[in-house]
C-alpha positions in Angstrom: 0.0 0.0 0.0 1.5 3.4 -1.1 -0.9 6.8 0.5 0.4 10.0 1.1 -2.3 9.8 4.1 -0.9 8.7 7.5 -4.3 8.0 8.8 -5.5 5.7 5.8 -2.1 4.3 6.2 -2.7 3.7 10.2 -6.1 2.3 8.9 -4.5 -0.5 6.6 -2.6 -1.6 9.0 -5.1 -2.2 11.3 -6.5 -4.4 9.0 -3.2 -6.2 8.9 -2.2 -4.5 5.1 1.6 -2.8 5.4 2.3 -0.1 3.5 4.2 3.2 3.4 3.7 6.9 3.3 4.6 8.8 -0.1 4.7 12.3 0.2 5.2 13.5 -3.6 5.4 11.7 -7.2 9.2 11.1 -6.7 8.7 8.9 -3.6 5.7 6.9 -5.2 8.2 6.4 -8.2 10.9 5.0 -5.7 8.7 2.7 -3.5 7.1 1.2 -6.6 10.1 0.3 -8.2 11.0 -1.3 -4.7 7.8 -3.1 -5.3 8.6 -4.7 -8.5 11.3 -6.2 -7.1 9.5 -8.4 -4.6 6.3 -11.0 -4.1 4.0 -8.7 -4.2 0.9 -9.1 -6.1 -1.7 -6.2 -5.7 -0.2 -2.9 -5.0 -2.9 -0.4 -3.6 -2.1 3.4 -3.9 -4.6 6.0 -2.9 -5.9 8.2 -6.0 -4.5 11.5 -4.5 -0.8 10.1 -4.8 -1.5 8.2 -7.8 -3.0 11.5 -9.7 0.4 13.3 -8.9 2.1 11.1 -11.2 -0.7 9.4 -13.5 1.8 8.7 -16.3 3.6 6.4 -14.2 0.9 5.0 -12.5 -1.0 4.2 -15.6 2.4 2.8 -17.3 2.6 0.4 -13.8 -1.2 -0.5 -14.7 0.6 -2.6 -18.1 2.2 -5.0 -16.4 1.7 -7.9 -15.7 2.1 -8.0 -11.9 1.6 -6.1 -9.7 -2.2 -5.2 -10.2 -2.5 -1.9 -9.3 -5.7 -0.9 -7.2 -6.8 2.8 -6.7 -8.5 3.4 -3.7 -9.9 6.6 -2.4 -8.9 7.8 1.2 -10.9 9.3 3.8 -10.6 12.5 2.7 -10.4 12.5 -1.3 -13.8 9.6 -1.6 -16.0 10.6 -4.8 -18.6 8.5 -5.9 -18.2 9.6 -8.7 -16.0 6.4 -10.4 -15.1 3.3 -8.3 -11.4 2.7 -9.4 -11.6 -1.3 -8.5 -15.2 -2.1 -10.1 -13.7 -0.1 -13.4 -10.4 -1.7 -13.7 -12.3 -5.0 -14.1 -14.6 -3.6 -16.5 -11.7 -2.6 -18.4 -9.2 -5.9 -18.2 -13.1 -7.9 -18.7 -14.0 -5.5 -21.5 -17.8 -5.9 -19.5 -20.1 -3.5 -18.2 -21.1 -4.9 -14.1 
C-alpha cells in the first residue's frame, strides 16, 4: 500500500495491510520500483498520490504483476467512479 495519508495508512494496518507513506510523485516512483522487485501481487495506492504522477501509474497499470488498485482515502472519496469495479470492466471489457 502506497498513500500520502498517514491515517489511511494507520487504517491499513489495522487491517493487517503494510504499506508506506509517499509524500510526492518522486517517492511513489521510488517505492514502486522497490515493489517490483518483490512478491508482491496487488499494490494499492490512494488516488490523490497516484494522480500526482498518472503517467507512471498508468504505465505500472501494463504489467503484468503487480495489479495496481486505486482506492480513495478518507478524505479525497467521490462517488463519482469506483477505481476497483472499473479496472475490471476494463481488463473484462464488461459492463457490471
Amino acid at each position: 500500500m502506497l498513500s500520502d495519508s498517514t491515517d489511511t495508512l494507520a487504517g491499513m494496518r489495522l487491517a493487517g495491510i503494510e504499506g508506506k507513506n509517499a509524500r510526492n510523485a518522486d517517492e511513489l516512483k521510488k517505492f514502486a520500483e522497490e515493489c517490483l522487485d518483490t512478491d508482491i501481487a496487488i499494490l494499492l495506492i490512494t488516488n490523490k498520490l497516484a494522480d500526482s504522477s498518472r503517467s507512471f501509474v498508468d504505465e505500472l497499470k501494463t504489467r503484468k504483476s503487480p495489479l495496481i488498485v486505486e482506492i480513495p482515502d478518507k478524505e479525497h472519496y467521490t462517488e463519482e467512479h469506483d477505481s476497483i469495479t472499473s479496472y475490471i470492466q476494463d481488463a473484462m471489457g464488461i459492463k457490471l
